[in-house]
C-alpha positions as CSV (number, residue, x, y, z in Angstrom):
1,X,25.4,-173.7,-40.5
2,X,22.4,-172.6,-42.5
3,X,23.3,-174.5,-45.9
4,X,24.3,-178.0,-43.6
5,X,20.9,-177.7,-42.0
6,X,19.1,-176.8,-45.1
7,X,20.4,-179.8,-46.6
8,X,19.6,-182.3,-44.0
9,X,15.9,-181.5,-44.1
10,X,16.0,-182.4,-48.3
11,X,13.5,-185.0,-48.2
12,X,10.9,-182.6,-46.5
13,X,11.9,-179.4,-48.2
14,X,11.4,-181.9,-52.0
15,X,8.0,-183.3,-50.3
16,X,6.7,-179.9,-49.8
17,X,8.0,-179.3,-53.8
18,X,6.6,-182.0,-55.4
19,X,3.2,-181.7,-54.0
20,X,2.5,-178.1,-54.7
21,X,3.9,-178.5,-58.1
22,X,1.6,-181.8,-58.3
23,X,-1.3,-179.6,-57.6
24,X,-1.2,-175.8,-59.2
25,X,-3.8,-173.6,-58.4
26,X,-4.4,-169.7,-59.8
27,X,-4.6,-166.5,-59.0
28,X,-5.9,-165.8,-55.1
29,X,-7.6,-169.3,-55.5
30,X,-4.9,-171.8,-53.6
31,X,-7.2,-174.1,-51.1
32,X,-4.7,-177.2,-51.3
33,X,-1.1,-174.8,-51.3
34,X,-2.4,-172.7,-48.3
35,X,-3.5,-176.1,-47.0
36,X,-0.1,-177.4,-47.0
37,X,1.6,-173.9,-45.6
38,X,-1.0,-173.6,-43.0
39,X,-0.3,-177.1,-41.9
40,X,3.7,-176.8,-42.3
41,X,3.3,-173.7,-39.7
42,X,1.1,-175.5,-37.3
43,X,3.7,-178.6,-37.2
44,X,6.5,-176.1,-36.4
45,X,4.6,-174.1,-33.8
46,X,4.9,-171.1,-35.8
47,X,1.7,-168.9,-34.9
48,X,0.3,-167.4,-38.5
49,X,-2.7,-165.6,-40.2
50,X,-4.5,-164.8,-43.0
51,X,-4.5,-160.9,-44.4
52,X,-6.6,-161.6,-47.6
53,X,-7.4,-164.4,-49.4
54,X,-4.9,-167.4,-49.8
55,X,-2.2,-164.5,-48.2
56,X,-0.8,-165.9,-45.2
57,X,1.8,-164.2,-42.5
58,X,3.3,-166.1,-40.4
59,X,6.1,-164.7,-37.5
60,X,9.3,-166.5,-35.4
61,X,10.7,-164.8,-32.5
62,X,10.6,-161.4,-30.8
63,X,8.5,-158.5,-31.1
64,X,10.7,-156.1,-29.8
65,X,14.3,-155.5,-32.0
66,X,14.3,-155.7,-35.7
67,X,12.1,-157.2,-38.0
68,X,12.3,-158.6,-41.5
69,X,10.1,-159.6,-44.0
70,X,10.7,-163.5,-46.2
71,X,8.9,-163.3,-49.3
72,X,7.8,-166.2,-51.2
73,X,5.0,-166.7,-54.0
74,X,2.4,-169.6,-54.3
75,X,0.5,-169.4,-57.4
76,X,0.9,-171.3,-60.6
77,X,0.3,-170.1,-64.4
78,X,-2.4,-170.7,-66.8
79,X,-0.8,-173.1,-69.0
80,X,-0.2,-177.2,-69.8
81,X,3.1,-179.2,-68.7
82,X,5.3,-181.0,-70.9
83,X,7.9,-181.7,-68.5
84,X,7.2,-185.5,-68.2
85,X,8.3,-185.6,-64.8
86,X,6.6,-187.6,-62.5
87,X,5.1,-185.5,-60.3
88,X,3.9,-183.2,-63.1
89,X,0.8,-181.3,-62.9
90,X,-2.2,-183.1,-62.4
91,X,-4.4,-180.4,-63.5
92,X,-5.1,-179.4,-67.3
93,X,-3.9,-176.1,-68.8
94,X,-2.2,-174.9,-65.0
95,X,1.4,-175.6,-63.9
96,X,4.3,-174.2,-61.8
97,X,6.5,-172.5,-64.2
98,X,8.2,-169.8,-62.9
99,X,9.3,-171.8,-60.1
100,X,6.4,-170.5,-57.3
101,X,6.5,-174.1,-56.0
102,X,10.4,-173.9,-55.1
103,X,10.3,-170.4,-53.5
104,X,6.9,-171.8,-51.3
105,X,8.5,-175.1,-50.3
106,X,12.4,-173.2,-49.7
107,X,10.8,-170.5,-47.1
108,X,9.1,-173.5,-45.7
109,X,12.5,-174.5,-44.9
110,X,13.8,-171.9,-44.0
111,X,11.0,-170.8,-41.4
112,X,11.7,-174.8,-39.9
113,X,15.4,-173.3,-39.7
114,X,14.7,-170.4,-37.7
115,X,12.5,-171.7,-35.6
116,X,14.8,-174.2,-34.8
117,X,17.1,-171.3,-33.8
118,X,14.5,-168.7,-32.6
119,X,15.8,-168.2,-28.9
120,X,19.3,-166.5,-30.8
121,X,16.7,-163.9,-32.9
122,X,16.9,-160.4,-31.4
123,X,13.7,-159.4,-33.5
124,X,11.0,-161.0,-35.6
125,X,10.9,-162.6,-38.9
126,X,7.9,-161.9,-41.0
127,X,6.8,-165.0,-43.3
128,X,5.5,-163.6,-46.5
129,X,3.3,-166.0,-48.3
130,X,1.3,-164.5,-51.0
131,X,-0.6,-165.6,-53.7
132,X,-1.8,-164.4,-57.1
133,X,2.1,-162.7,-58.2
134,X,1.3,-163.3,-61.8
135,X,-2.0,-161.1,-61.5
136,X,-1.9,-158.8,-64.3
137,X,-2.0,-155.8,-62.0
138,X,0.0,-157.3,-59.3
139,X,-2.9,-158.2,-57.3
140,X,-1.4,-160.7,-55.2
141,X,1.0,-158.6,-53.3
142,X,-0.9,-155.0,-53.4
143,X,-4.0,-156.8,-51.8
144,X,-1.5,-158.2,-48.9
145,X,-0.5,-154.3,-48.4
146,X,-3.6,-152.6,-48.6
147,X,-4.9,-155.4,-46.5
148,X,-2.1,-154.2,-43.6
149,X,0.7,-156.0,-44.3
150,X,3.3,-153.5,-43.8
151,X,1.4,-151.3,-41.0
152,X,0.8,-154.2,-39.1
153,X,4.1,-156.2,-38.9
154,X,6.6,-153.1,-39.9
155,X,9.4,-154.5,-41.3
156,X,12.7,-153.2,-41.4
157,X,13.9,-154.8,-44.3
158,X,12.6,-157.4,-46.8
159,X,13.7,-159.7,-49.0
160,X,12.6,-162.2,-51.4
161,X,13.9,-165.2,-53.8
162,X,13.3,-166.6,-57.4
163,X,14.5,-169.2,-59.6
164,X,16.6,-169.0,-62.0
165,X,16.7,-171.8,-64.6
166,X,19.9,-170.9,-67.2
167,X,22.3,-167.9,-66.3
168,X,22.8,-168.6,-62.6
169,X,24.1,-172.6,-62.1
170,X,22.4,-174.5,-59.6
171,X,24.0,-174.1,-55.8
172,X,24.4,-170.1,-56.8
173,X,22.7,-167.5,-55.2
174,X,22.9,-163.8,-57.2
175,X,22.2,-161.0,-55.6
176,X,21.4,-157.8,-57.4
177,X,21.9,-153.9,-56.7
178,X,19.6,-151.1,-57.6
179,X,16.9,-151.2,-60.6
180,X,16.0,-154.9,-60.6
181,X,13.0,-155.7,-62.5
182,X,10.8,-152.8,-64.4
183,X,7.7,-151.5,-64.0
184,X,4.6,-152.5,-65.3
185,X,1.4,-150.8,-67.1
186,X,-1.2,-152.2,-69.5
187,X,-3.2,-150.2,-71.7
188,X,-6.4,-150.8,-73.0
189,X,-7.5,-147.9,-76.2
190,X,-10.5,-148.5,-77.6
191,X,-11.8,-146.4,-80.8
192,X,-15.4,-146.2,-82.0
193,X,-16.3,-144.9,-85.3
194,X,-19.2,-145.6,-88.2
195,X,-19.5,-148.6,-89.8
196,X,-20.0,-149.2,-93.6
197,X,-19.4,-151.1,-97.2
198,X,-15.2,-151.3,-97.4
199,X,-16.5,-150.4,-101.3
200,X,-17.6,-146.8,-99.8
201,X,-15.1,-145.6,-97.3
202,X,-16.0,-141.9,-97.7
203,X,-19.6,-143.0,-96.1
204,X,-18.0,-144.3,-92.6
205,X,-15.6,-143.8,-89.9
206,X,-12.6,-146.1,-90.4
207,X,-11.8,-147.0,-86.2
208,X,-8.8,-149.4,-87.5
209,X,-7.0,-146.3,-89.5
210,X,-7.6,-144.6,-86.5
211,X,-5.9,-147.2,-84.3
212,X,-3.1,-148.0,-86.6
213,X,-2.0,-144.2,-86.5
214,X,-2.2,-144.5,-82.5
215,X,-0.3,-147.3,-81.8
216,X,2.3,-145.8,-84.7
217,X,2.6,-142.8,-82.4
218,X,2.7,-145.1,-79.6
219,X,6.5,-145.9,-80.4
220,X,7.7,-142.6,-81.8
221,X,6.7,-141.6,-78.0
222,X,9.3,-144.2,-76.4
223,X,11.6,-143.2,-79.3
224,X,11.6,-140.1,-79.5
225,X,10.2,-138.2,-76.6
226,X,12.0,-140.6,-73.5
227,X,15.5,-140.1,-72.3
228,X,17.4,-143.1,-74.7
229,X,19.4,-143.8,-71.6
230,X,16.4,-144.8,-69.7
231,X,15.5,-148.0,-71.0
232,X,11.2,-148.0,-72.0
233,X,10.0,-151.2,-74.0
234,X,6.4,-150.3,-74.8
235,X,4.4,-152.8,-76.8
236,X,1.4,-153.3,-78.6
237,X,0.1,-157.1,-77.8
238,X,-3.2,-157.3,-79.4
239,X,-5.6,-156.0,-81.8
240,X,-8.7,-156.5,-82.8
241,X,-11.1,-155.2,-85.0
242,X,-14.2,-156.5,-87.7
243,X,-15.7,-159.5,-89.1
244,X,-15.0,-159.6,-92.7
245,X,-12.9,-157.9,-95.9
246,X,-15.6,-156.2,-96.7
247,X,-17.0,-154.2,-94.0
248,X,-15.5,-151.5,-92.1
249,X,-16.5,-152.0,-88.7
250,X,-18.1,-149.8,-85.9
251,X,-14.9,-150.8,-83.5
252,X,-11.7,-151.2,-83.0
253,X,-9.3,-152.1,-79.7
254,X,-5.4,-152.5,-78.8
255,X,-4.2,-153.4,-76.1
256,X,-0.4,-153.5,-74.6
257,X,2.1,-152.7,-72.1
258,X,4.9,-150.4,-70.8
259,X,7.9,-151.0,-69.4
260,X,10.8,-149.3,-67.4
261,X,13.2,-148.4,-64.4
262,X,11.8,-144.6,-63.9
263,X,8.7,-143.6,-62.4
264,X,9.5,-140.1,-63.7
265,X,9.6,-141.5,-67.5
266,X,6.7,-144.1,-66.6
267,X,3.6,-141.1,-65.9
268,X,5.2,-138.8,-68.3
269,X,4.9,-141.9,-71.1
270,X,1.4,-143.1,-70.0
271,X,0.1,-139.0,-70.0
272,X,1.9,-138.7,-73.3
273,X,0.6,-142.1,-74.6
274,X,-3.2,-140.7,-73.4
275,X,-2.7,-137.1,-74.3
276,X,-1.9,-138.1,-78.4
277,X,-4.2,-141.0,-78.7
278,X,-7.2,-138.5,-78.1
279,X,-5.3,-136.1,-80.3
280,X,-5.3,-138.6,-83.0
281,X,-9.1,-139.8,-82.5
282,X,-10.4,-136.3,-82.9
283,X,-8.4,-135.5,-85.9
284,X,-10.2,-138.9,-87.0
285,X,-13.3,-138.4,-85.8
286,X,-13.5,-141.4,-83.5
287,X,-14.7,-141.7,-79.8
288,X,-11.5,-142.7,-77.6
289,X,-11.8,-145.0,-74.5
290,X,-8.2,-145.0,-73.0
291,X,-7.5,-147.2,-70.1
292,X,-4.8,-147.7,-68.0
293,X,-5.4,-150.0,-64.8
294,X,-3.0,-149.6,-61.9
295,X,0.2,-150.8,-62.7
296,X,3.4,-152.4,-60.7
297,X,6.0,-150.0,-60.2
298,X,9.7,-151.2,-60.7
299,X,11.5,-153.6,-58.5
300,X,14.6,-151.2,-56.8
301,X,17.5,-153.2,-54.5
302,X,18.6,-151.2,-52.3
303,X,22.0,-150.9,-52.7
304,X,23.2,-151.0,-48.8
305,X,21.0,-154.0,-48.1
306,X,21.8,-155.7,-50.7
307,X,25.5,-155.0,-50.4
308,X,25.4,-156.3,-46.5
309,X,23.3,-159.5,-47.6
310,X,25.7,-160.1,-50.4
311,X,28.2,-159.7,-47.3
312,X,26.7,-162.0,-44.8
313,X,25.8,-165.0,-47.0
314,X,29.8,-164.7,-48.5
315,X,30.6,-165.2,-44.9
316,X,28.2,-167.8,-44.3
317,X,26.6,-170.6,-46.7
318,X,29.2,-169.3,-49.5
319,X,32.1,-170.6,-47.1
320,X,29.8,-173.9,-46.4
321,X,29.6,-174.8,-50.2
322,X,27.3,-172.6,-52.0
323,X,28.8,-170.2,-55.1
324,X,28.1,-166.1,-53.9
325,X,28.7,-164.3,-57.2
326,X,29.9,-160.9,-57.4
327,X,27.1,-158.5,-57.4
328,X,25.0,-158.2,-60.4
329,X,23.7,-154.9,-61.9
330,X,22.0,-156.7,-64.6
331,X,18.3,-155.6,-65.2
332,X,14.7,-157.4,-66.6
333,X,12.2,-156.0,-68.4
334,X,9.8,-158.1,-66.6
335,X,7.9,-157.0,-63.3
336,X,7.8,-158.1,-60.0
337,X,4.8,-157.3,-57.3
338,X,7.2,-157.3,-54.8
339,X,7.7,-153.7,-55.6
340,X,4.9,-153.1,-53.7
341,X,7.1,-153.9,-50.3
342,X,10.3,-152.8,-51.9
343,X,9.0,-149.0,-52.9
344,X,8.5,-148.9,-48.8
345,X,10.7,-151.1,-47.6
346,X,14.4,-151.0,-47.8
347,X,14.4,-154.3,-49.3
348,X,16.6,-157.4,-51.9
349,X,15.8,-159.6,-54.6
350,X,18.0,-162.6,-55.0
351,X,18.2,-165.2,-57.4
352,X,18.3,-169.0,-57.1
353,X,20.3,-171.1,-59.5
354,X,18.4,-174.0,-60.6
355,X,19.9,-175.1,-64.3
356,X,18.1,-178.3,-65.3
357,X,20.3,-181.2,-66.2
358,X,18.7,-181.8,-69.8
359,X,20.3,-180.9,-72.9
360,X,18.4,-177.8,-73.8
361,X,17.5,-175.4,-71.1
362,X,14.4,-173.7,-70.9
363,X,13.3,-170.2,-69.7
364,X,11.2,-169.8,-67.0
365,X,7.5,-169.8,-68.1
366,X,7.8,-172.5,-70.3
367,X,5.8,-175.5,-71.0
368,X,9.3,-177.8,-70.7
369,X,11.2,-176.0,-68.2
370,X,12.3,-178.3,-65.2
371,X,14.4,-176.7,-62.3
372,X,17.0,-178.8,-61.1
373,X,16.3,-179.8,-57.2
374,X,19.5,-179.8,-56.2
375,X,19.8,-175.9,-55.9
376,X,16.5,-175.6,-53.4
377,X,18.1,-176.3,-50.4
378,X,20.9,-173.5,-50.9
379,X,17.7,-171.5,-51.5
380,X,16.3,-172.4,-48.0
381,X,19.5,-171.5,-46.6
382,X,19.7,-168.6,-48.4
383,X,16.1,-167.5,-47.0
384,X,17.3,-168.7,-43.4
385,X,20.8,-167.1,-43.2
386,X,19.1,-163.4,-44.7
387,X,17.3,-163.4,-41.6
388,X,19.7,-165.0,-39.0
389,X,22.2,-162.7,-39.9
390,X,19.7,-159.6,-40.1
391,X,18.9,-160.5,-36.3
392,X,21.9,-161.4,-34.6
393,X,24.4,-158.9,-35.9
């Protein structure tokens, strides 16, 4: 049902597409994409609000019975097109990348959907449209939380969607169980020391020998002092230090990230990772600045949910024409914000198959990467039939 009527609204669901990926906006700065959602809502008689800014909620049906939360992202990334396609971004040095377009314009869909069937809802669906996901610090959907999200609305259960542009074929829809995506912490360590002639070394306080013994330890921590059989990628991403061959300079900073699955092994490597970088700058007679800002903690399916989605949408769109996978227990590196409903929310990721047509295929944040249009409306349906079957069973 969901995947026929999905499909017959093509034309609007691509509309709604093509213009936000026409017009990419950043961050929690989306004037023209909450525009369009805010005027999608109002055409479908679906009441709505703002929590923050550019965060909108929107609700179809019933207050009373169960409630679930539709997740979908808006924001775009800091970085040109090369796609060549016709309704590429307009706007230098921003695009839609990672897809943000197609989850905004598929929930768009699939609130039209329910709507459409609202009288059958025994409970409320949640629409979950946030900005700002590729915040460094997860900004986008922390600010939607702290702002009320969950206290307010209190969903049961929660789910959201994202593209997929090469392992999963478009018209799939993979569901995952358990650890989904990791967590995520960046680090900032900053070392002052004395600054002098490189000819005189014995006169100064070298802050780049310093830091280079740091970041060294750095990865004998993950190596050595994690379980191996949790799974920690800890990385140093920049570095910089002086002005010239000569001089040693008065400063030095690094900065990188941490990765994993376990919030256990996560604060015991950050404490670790601050305890011997001050170790390190005494024995080297440097002033330490160690920052961490607040991180995203790792993306967990739960395993029931997901297991009775995976269930449901077998039953449903996957006997209607669109390919249900086995459950996957694969696992990314990457992060996800939507931890921040999924560490209080019994809650599933699911991923949308979207394999561009052209000869190479290219990952998701890249400059070339086109989704093929064709596997949005088995999103939509995806979205719609989640919460149909979440409210009528």
């Amino acid at each position: 049902m969901m995947y026929k009527e999905a499909k017959e609204m093509n034309e609007q669901l691509l509309a709604w597409r093509r213009q936000i990926h026409h017009h990419p906006e950043l961050g929690c700065r989306l004037p023209q994409t909450t525009a369009l959602v805010e005027k999608a809502l109002d055409d479908m008689g679906i009441s709505w609000e703002e929590i923050g800014p550019c965060a909108i909620v929107g609700v179809i049906g019933k207050k009373e019975g169960k409630k679930i939360l539709l997740r979908a992202d808006m924001d775009a990334l800091p970085m040109g097109e090369e796609t060549g396609l016709p309704f590429a971004s307009e706007c230098d040095g921003v695009m839609h990348s990672c897809g943000h377009d197609c989850h905004t314009s598929m929930l768009l869909t699939a609130a039209a959907l329910l709507k459409k069937h609202e009288e059958e809802l025994q409970g409320q669906v949640i629409l979950m449209f946030q900005p700002d996901e590729e915040g460094t610090d997860g900004t986008g959907a922390r600010m939607m939380v702290e702002n009320g999200l969950l206290d307010k609305y209190k969903p049961d259960v929660a789910v959201m969607a994202h593209m997929a542009s090469d392992i999963v074929k478009t018209n799939q829809i993979m569901l995952k169980s358990g650890p989904c995506s990791a967590s995520s912490d960046r680090f900032v360590v900053h070392l002052h020391g004395k600054g002098g002639h490189g000819a005189r070394p014995h006169q100064s306080i070298n802050p780049i020998t310093c830091a280079i013994k740091i970041a060294e330890a750095f990865g004998d921590i993950g190596r050595y002092e994690v379980d191996v059989q949790e799974p920690t990628a800890l990385s140093i991403c920049t570095f910089h230090s002086g002005t010239a061959s000569n001089i040693i300079p008065e400063d030095c900073e690094f900065t990188g990230t941490l990765r994993t699955f376990n919030d256990e092994a996560r604060q015991f490597t950050l404490d670790r990772m601050q305890q011997v970088a001050q170790s390190i700058a005494d024995a080297y007679r440097c002033q330490l600045t160690f920052d961490r800002p607040r991180g995203i903690p790792p993306l967990i399916n739960d395993p029931e949910f997901s297991q009775q989605l995976h269930t449901w949408l077998q039953e449903t769109i996957g006997q209607e024409g669109v390919d249900i996978p086995p459950m996957s227990y694969t696992k990314s590196m990457g992060s996800e914000d939507f931890s921040f409903i999924s560490s209080r929310v019994p809650s599933c990721s699911f991923s949308v198959g979207s394999t561009s047509h052209q000869e190479q295929v290219y990952p998701l944040h890249h400059p070339k990467i086109i989704f093929d249009e064709d596997g949005l409306a088995a999103g939509a349906a995806a979205y719609a039939q989640a919460a149909y079957s979440y409210l009528t069973k």
